[in-house]
TIVO-366257 format. One record per residue (C-alpha): x, y, z; residue in one letter. Coordinates in nm, 2 decimals. Example, Ala and Ser with C-alpha at 12.3 -4.5 7.8 and 13.67 -1.06 7.14 Angstrom:
REM TIVO-366257
<node east="1.23" north="-0.45" up="0.78" r="A"/>
<node east="1.37" north="-0.11" up="0.71" r="S"/>
END
This chain:
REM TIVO-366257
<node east="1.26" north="2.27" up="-2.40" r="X"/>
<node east="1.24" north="2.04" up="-2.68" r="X"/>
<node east="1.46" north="1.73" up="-2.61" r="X"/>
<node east="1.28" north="1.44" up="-2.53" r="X"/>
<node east="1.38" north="1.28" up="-2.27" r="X"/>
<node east="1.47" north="0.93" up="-2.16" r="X"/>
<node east="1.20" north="0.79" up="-1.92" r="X"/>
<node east="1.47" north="0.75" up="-1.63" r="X"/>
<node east="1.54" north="1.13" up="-1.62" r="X"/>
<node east="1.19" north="1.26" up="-1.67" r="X"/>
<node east="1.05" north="1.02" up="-1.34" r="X"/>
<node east="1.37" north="1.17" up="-1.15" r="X"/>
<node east="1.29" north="1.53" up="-1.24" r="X"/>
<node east="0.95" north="1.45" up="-1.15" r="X"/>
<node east="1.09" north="1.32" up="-0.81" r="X"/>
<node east="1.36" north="1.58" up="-0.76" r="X"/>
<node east="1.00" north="1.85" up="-0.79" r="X"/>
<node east="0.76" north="1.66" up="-0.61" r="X"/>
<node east="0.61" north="1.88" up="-0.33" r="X"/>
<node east="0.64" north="1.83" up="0.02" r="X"/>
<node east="0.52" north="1.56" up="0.18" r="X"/>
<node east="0.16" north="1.63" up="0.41" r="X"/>
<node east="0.16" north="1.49" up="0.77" r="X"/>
<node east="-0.22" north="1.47" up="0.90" r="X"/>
<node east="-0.34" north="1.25" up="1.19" r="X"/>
<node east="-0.64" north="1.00" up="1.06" r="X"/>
<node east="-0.86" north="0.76" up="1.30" r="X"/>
<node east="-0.73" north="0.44" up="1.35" r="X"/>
<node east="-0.98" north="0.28" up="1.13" r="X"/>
<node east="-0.83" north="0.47" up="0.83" r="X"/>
<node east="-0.46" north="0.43" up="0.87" r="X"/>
<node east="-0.46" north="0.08" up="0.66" r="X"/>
<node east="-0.19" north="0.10" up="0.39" r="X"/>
<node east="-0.06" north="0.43" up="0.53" r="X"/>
<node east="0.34" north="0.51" up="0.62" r="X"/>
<node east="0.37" north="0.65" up="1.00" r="X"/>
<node east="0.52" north="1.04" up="1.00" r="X"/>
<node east="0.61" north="0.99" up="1.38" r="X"/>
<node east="0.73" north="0.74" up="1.64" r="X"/>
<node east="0.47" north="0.61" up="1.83" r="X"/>
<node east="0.53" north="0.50" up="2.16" r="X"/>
<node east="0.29" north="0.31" up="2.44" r="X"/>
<node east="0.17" north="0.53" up="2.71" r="X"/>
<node east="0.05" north="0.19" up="2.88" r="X"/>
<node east="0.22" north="-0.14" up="2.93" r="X"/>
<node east="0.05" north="-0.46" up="2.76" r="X"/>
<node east="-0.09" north="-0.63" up="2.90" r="X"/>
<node east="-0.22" north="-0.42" up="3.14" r="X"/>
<node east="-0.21" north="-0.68" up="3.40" r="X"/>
<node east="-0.08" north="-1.01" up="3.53" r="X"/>
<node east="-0.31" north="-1.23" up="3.30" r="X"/>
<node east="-0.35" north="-1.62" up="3.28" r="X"/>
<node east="-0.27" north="-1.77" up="2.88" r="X"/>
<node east="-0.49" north="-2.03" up="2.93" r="X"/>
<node east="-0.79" north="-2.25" up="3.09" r="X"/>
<node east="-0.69" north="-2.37" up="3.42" r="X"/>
<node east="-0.60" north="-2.31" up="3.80" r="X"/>
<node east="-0.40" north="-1.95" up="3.96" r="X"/>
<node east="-0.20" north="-2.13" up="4.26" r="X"/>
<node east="0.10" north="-1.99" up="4.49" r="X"/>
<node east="0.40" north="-2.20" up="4.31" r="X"/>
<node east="0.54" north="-2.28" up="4.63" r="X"/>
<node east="0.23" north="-2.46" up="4.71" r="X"/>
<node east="0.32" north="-2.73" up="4.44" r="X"/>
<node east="0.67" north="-2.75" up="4.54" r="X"/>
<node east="0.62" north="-3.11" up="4.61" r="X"/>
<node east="0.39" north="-3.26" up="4.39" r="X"/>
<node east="0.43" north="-3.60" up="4.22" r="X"/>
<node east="0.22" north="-3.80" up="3.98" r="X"/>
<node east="0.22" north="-4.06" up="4.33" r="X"/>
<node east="0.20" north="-3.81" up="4.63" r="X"/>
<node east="-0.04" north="-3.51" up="4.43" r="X"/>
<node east="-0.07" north="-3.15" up="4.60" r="X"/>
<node east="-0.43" north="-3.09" up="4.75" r="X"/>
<node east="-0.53" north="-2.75" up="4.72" r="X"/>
<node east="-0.90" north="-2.60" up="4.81" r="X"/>
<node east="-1.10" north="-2.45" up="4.54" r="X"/>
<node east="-1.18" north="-2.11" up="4.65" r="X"/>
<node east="-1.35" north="-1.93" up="4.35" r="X"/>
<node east="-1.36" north="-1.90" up="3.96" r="X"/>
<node east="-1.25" north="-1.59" up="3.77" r="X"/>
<node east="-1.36" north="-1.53" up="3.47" r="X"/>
<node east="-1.25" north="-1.30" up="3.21" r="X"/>
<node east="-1.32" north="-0.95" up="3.25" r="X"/>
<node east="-1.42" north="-0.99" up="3.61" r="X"/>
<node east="-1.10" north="-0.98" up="3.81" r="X"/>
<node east="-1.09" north="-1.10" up="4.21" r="X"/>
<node east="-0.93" north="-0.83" up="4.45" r="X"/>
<node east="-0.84" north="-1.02" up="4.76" r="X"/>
<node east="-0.55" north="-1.16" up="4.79" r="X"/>
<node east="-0.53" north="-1.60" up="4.69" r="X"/>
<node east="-0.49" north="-1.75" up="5.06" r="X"/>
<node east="-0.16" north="-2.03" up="5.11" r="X"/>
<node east="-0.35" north="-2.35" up="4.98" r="X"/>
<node east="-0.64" north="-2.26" up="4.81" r="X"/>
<node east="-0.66" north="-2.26" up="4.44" r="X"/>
<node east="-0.89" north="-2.06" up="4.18" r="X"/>
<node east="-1.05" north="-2.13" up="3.82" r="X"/>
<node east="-0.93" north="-1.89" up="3.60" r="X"/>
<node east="-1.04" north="-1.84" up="3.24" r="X"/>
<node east="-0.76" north="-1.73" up="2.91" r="X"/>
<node east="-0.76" north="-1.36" up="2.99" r="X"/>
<node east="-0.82" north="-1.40" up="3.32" r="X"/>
<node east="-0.64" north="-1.17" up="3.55" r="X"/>
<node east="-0.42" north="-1.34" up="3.79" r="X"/>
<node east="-0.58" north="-1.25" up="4.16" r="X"/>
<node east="-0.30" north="-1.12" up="4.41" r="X"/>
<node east="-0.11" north="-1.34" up="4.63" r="X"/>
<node east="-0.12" north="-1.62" up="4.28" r="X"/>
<node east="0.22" north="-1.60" up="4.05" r="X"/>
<node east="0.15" north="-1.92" up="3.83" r="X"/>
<node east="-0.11" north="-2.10" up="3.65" r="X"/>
<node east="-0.17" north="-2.50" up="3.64" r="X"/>
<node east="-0.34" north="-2.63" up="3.28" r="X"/>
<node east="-0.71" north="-2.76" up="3.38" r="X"/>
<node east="-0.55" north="-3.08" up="3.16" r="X"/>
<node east="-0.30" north="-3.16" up="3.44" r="X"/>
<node east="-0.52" north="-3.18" up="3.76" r="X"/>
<node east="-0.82" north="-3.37" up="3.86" r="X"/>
<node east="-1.08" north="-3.17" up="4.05" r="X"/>
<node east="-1.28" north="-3.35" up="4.29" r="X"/>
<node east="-1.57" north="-3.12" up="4.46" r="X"/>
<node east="-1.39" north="-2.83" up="4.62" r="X"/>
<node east="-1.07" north="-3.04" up="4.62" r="X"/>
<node east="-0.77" north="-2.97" up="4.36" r="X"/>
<node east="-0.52" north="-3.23" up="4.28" r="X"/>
<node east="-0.20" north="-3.15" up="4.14" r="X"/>
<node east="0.05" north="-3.41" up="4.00" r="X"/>
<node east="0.37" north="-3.15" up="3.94" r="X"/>
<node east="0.51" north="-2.91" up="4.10" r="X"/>
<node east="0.49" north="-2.54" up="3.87" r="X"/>
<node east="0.71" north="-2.23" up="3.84" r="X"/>
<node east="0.68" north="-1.89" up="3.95" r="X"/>
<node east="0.52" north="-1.73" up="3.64" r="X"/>
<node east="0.40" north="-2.00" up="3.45" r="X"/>
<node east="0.13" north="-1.99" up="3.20" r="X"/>
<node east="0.15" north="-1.65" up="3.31" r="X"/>
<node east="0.15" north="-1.33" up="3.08" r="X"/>
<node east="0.31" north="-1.01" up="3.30" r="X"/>
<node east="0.21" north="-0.69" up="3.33" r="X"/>
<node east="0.43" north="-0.52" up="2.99" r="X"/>
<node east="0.57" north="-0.84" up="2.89" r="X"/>
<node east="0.45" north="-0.77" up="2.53" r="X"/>
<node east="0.51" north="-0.40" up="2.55" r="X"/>
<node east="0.65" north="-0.17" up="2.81" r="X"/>
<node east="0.54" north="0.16" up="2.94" r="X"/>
<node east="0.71" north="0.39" up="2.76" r="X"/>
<node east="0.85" north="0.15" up="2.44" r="X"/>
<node east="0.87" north="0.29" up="2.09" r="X"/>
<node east="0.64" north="0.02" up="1.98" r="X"/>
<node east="0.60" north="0.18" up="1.57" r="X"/>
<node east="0.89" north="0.39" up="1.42" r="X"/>
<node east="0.82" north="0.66" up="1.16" r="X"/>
<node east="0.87" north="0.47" up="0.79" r="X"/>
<node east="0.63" north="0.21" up="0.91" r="X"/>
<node east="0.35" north="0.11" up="0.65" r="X"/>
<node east="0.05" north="0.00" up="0.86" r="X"/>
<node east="-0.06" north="-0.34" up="0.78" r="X"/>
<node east="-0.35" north="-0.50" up="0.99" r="X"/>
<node east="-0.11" north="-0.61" up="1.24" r="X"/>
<node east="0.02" north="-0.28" up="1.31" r="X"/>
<node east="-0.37" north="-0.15" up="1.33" r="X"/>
<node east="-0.41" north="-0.43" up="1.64" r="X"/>
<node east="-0.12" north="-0.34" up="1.78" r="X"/>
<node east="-0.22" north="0.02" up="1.83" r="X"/>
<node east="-0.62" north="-0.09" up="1.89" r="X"/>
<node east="-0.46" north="-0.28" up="2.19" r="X"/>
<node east="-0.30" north="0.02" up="2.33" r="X"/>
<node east="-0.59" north="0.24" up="2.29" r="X"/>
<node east="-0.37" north="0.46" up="2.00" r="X"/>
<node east="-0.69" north="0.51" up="1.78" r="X"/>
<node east="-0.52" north="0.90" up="1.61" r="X"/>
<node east="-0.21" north="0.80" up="1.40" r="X"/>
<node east="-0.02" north="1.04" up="1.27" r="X"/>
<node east="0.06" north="0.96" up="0.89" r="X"/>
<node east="0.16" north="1.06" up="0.55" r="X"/>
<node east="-0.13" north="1.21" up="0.38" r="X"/>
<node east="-0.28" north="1.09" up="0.07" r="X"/>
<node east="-0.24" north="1.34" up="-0.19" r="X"/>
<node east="-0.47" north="1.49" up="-0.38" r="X"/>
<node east="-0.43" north="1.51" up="-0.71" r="X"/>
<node east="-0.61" north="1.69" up="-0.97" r="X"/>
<node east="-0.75" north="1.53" up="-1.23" r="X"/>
<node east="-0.81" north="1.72" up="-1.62" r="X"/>
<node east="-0.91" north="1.61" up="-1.91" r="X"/>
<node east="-0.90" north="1.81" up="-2.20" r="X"/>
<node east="-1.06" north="1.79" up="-2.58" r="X"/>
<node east="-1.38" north="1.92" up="-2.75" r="X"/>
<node east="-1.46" north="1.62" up="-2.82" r="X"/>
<node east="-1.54" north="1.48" up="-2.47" r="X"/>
<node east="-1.85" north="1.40" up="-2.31" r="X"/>
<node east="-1.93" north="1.31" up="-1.92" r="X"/>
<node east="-1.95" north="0.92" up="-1.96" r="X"/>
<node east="-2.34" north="0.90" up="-1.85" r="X"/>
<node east="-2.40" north="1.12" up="-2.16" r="X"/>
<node east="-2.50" north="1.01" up="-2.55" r="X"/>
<node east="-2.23" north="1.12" up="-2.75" r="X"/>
<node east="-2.27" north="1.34" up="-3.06" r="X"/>
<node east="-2.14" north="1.33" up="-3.40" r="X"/>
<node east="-1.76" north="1.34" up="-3.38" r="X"/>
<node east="-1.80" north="1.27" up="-2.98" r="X"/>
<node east="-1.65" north="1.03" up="-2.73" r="X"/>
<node east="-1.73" north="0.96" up="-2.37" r="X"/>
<node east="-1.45" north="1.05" up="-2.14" r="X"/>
<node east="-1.34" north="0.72" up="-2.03" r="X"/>
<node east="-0.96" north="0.90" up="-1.90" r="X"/>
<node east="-1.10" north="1.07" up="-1.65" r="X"/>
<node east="-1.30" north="0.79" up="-1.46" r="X"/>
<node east="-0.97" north="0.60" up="-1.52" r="X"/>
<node east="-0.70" north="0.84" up="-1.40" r="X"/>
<node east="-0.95" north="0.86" up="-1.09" r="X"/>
<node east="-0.91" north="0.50" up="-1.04" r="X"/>
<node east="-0.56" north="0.49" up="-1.05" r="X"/>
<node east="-0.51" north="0.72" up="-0.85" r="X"/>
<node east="-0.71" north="0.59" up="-0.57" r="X"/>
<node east="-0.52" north="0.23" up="-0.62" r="X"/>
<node east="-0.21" north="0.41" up="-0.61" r="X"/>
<node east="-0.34" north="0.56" up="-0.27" r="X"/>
<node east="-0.40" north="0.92" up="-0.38" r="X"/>
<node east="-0.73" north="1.11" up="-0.37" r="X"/>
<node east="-0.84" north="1.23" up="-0.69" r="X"/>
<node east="-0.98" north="1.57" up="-0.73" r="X"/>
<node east="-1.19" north="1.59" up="-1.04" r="X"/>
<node east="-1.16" north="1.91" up="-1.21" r="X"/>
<node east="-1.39" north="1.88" up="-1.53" r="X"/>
<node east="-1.34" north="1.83" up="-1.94" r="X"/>
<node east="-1.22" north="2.16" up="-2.07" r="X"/>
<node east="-1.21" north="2.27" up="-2.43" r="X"/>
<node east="-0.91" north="2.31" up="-2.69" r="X"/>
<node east="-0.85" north="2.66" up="-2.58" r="X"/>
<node east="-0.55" north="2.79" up="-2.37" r="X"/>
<node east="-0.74" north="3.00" up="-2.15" r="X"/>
<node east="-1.02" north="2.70" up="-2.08" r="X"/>
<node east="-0.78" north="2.50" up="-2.00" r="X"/>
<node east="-0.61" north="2.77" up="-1.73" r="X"/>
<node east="-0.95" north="2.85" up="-1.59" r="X"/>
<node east="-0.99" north="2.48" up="-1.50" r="X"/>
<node east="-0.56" north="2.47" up="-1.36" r="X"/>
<node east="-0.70" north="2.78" up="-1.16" r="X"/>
<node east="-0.90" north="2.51" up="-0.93" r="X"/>
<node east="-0.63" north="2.31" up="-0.83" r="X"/>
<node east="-0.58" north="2.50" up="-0.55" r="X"/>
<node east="-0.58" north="2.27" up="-0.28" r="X"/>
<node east="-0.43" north="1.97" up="-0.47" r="X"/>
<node east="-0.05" north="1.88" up="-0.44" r="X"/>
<node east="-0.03" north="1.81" up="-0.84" r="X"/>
<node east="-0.23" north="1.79" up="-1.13" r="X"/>
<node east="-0.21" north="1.55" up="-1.38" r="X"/>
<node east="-0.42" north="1.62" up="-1.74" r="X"/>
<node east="-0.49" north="1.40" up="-2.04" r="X"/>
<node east="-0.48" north="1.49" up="-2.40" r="X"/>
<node east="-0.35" north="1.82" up="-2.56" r="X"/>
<node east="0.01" north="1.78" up="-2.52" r="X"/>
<node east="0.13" north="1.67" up="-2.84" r="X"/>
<node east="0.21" north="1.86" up="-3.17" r="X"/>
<node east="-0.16" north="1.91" up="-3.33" r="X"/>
<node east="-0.31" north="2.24" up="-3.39" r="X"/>
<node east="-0.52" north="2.21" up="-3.07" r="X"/>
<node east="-0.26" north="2.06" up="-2.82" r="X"/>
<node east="-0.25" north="2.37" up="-2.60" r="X"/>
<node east="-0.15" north="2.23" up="-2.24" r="X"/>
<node east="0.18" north="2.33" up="-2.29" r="X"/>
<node east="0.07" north="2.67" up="-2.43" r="X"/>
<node east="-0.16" north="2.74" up="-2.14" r="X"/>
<node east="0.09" north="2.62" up="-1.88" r="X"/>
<node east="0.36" north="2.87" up="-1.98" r="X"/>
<node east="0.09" north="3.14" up="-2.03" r="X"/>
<node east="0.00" north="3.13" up="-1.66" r="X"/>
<node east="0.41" north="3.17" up="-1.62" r="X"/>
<node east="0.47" north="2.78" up="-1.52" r="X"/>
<node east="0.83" north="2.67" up="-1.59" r="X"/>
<node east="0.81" north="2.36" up="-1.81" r="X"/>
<node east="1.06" north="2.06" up="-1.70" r="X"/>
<node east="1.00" north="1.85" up="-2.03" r="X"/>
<node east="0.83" north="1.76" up="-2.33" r="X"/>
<node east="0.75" north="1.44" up="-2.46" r="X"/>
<node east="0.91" north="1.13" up="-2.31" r="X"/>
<node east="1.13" north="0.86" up="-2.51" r="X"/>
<node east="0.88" north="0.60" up="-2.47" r="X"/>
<node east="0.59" north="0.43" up="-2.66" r="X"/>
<node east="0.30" north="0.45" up="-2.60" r="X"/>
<node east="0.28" north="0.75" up="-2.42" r="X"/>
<node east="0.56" north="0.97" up="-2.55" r="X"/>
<node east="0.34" north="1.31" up="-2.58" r="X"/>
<node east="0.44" north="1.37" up="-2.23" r="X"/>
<node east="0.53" north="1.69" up="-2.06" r="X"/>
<node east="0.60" north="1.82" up="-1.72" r="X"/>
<node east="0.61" north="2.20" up="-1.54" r="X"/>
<node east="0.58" north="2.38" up="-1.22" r="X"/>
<node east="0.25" north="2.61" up="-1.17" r="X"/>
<node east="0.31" north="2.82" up="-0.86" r="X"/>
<node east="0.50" north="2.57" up="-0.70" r="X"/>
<node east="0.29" north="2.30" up="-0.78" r="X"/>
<node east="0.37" north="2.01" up="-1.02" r="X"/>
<node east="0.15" north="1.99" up="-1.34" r="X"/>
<node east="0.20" north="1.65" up="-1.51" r="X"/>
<node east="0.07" north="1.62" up="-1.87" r="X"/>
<node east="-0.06" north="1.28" up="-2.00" r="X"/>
<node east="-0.10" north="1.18" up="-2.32" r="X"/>
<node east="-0.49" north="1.19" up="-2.45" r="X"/>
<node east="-0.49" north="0.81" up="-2.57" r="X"/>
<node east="-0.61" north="0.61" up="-2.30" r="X"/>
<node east="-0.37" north="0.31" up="-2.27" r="X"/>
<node east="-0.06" north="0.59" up="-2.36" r="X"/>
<node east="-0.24" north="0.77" up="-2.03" r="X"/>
<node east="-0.25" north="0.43" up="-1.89" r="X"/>
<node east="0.15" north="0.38" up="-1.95" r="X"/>
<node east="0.24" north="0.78" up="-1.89" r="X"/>
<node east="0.03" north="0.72" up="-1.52" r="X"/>
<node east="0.21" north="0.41" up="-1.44" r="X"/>
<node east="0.58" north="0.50" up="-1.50" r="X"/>
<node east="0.54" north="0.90" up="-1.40" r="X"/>
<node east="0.27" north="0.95" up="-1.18" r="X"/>
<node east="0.25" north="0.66" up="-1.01" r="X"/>
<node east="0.65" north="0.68" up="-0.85" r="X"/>
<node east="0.60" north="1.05" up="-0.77" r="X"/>
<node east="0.23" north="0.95" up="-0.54" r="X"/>
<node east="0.47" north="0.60" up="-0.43" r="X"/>
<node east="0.74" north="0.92" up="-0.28" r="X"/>
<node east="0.46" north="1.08" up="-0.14" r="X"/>
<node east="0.30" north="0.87" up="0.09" r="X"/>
<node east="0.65" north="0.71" up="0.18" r="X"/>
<node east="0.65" north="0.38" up="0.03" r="X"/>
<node east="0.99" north="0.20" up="-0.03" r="X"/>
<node east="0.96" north="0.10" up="-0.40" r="X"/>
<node east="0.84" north="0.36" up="-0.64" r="X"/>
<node east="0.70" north="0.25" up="-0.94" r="X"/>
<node east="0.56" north="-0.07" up="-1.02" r="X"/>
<node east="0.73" north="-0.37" up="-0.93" r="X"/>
<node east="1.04" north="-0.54" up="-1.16" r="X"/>
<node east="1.14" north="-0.85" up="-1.28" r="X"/>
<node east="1.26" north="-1.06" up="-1.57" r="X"/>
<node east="1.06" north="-1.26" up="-1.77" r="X"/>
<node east="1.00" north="-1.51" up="-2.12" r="X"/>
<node east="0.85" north="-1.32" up="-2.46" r="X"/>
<node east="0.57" north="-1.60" up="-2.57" r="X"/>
<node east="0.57" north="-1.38" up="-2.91" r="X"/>
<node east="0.85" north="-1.20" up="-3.10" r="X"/>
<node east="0.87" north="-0.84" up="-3.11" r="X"/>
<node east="0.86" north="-0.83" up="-3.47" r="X"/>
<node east="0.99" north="-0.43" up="-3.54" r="X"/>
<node east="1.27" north="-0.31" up="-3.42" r="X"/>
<node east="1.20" north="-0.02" up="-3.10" r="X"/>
<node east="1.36" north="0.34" up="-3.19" r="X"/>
<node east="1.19" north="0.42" up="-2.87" r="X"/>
<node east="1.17" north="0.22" up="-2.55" r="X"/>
<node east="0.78" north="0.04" up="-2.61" r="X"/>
<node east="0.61" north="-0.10" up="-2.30" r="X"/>
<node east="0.41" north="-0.34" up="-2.42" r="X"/>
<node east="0.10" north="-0.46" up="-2.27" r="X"/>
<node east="0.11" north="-0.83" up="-2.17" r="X"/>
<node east="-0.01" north="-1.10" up="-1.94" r="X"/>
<node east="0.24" north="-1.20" up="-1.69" r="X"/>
<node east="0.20" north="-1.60" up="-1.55" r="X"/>
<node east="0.43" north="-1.83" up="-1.40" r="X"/>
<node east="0.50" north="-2.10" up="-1.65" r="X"/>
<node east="0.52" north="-2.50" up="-1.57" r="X"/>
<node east="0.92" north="-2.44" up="-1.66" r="X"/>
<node east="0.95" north="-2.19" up="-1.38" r="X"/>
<node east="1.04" north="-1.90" up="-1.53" r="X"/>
<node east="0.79" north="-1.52" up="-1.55" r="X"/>
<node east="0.62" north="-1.58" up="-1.90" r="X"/>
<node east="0.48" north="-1.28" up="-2.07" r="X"/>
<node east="0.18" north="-1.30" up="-2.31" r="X"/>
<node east="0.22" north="-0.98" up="-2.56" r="X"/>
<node east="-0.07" north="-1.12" up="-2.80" r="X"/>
<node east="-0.31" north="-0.83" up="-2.76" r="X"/>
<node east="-0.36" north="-0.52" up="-2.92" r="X"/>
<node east="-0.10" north="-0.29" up="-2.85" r="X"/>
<node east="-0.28" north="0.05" up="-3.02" r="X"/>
<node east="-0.25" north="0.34" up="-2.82" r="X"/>
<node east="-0.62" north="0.41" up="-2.84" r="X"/>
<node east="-0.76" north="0.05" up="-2.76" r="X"/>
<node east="-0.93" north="0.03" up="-2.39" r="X"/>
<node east="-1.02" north="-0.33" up="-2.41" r="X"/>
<node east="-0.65" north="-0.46" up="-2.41" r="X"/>
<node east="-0.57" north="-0.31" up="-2.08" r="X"/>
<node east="-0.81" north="-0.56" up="-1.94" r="X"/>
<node east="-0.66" north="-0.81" up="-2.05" r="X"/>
<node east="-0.27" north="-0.72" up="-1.90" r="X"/>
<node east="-0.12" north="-0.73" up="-1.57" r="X"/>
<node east="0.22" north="-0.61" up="-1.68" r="X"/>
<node east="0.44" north="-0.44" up="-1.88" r="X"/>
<node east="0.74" north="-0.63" up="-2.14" r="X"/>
<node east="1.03" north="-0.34" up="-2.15" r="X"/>
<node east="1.15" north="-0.36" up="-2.50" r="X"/>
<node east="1.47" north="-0.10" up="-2.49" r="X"/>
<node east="1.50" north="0.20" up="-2.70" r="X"/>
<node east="1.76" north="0.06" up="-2.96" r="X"/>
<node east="1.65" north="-0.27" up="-2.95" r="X"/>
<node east="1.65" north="-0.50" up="-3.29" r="X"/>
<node east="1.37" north="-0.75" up="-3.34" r="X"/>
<node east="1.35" north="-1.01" up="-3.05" r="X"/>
<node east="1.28" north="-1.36" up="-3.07" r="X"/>
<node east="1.02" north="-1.56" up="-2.90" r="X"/>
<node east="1.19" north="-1.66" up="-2.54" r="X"/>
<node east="1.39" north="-1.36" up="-2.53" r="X"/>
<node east="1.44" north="-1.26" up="-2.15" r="X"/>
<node east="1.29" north="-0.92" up="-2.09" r="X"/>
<node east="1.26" north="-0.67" up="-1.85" r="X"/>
<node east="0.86" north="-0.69" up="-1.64" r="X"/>
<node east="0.68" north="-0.43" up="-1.46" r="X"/>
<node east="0.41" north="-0.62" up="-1.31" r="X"/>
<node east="0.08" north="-0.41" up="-1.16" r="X"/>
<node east="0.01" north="-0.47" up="-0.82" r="X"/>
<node east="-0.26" north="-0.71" up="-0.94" r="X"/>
<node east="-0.02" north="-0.93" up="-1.10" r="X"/>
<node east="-0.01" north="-1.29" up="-0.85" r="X"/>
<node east="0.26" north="-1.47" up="-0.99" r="X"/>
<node east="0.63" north="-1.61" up="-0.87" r="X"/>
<node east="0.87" north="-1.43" up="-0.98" r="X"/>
<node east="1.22" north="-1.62" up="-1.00" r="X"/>
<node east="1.52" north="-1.45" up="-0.90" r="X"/>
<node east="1.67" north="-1.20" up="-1.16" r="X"/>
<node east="1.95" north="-1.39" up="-1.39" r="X"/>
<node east="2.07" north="-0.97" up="-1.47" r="X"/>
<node east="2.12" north="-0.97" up="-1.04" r="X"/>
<node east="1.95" north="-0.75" up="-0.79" r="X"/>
END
């Protein structure tokens, strides 16, 4: 397969391949930024109990029936409860108790009186208004019921939801897994990045970075080792995937003498889904299935690997753990330079996003846009889609955006709709 493909139709037969998602169960304290696999539903009622919301007085309503601001209700003082330390007999008519926020409402009380509305003289309560049944007074499953569905499967588990479930004393959740993903980097001339490179040698920054990504996209990454130019090094190192629901390498997929990914991938009998991608940088690209698992090959440049993780990888691990948007997040925004050349290829060109004073998503493409420089990745928090097609655009031309999730800016509503 030698067409190369538009970067909509490789990411959906990416998609269309991915494997099946992984439910595990993970404690509680682990389930932050997860999607639920299951319903979840409360096997308890919350609260638990009849519970006071605040500082004051459990009375028998009826005992305030008649209380004005001129003829007050006397009631006797007949204990304090404090949270945590609940009273079992039952609240005589006329007599009154302390209760604390949290405090659970003793038997024989249905209502609680604010210590800001009564005047406490020795063992002697006044009250100046009469109170309802149940006021001030949390009841047993008013929050949740025995029984409710109280998180639907879909759900991605903010620190909310984590209290929620603390609170009902859920602390295994059932989830999505995390996949793991393989990580390979290829090339002779790579060395671990705590070693001195030789003549002719780099440091092997791709692998530390796919490993990042991946874990900011929510993955785990797997690190399988550098392996040499060779086909069969490179199928050794495939061989220890197992384990892993895809693989993604860097370097050896383009058209050199030495670019042997794709050879090695149909040696072991993979079938190949593409190669190379209509995009720059990043367009060395290529795609197959290895016993049912999905090998993705990244270009060897580190932003092109960059660009190749964010628009193919990335959706593919956004599918797998259930997220609603896959991919990086859209919008339209302002060149502050011209795109001088006009783009055979669709570029995605590294850029500062920022909300301007005028309102509007600027984009900053004054950086070094070489598919080998590292240094300008630091600098970006975006992507500016320049179409494949595309003649040269002026400064202030509106663009498509593909912020990273570091990217805090407003983004204005979209003048193209949606």
């Amino acid at each position: 397969m030698t067409t190369m493909l538009p970067v909509e139709e490789a990411r959906a037969l990416l998609l269309r391949h991915a494997p099946p998602r992984r439910v595990e169960t993970v404690p509680l304290e682990n389930a932050l930024g997860l999607v639920l696999a299951e319903d979840l539903r409360a096997a308890e009622p919350l609260p638990a109990f009849p519970r006071s919301g605040m500082d004051g007085y459990a009375v028998r309503s009826a005992d305030t029936r008649n209380a004005t601001r001129e003829a007050p209700v006397t009631l006797r003082l007949a204990g304090v409860i404090p949270a945590g330390h609940p009273q079992e007999t039952e609240l005589a008519p006329g007599t009154a108790v302390a209760i604390m926020t949290g405090g659970a409402v003793p038997p024989g009380a249905d209502a609680v009186v604010r210590q800001e509305e009564v005047q406490v003289s020795g063992d002697r309560l006044q009250i100046f208004r009469p109170v309802s049944p149940l006021e001030n007074v949390a009841c047993v499953g008013e929050d949740v019921a025995r029984g409710q569905v109280i998180l639907t499967a879909g759900r991605r588990i903010r620190p909310q939801e984590i209290g929620l479930l603390a609170a009902l004393g859920i602390v295994q959740v059932p989830v999505l897994a995390r996949p793991r993903v393989g990580i390979l980097c290829t090339g002779d001339e790579l060395v671990g990045a705590h070693e001195v490179p030789g003549p002719g040698q780099i440091r092997n920054s791709n692998g530390p970075q796919m490993a990042a990504l991946v874990r900011s996209a929510g993955g785990v990454p797997v690190m399988l080792g550098i392996a040499c130019d060779r086909a069969d090094a490179i199928a050794a190192a495939l061989r220890r995937s197992e384990g892993c629901d895809l693989v993604i390498t860097t370097g050896g997929v383009s058209v050199g003498r030495f670019d042997v990914v794709k050879e090695a991938l149909t040696a072991m009998g993979a079938e190949v889904l593409f190669w190379r991608v209509r995009i720059k940088p990043g367009t060395p690209a290529c795609a197959g299935l290895l016993r049912g698992r999905l090998v993705i090959g990244l270009s060897g440049n580190p932003a092109a690997a960059a660009t190749d993780f964010d628009l193919l990888v990335r959706p593919v691990l956004d599918y797998l753990l259930g997220r609603e948007r896959l991919g990086l997040r859209e919008a339209w925004g302002v060149l502050d330079q011209p795109v001088a050349k006009p783009s055979g290829l669709t570029r995605f060109l590294r850029a500062r996003a920022y909300s301007g004073p005028d309102g509007q998503l600027h984009v900053d493409t004054g950086m070094a846009q070489r598919s080998g420089v590292l240094s300008s990745l630091c600098d970006a928090n975006a992507y500016a889609v320049i179409p494949g097609g595309s003649e040269p655009l002026p400064a202030g031309a509106t663009v498509r955006v593909l912020l990273h999730d570091d990217a805090d800016v407003y983004v204005p509503p979209s003048p193209h709709g949606g």
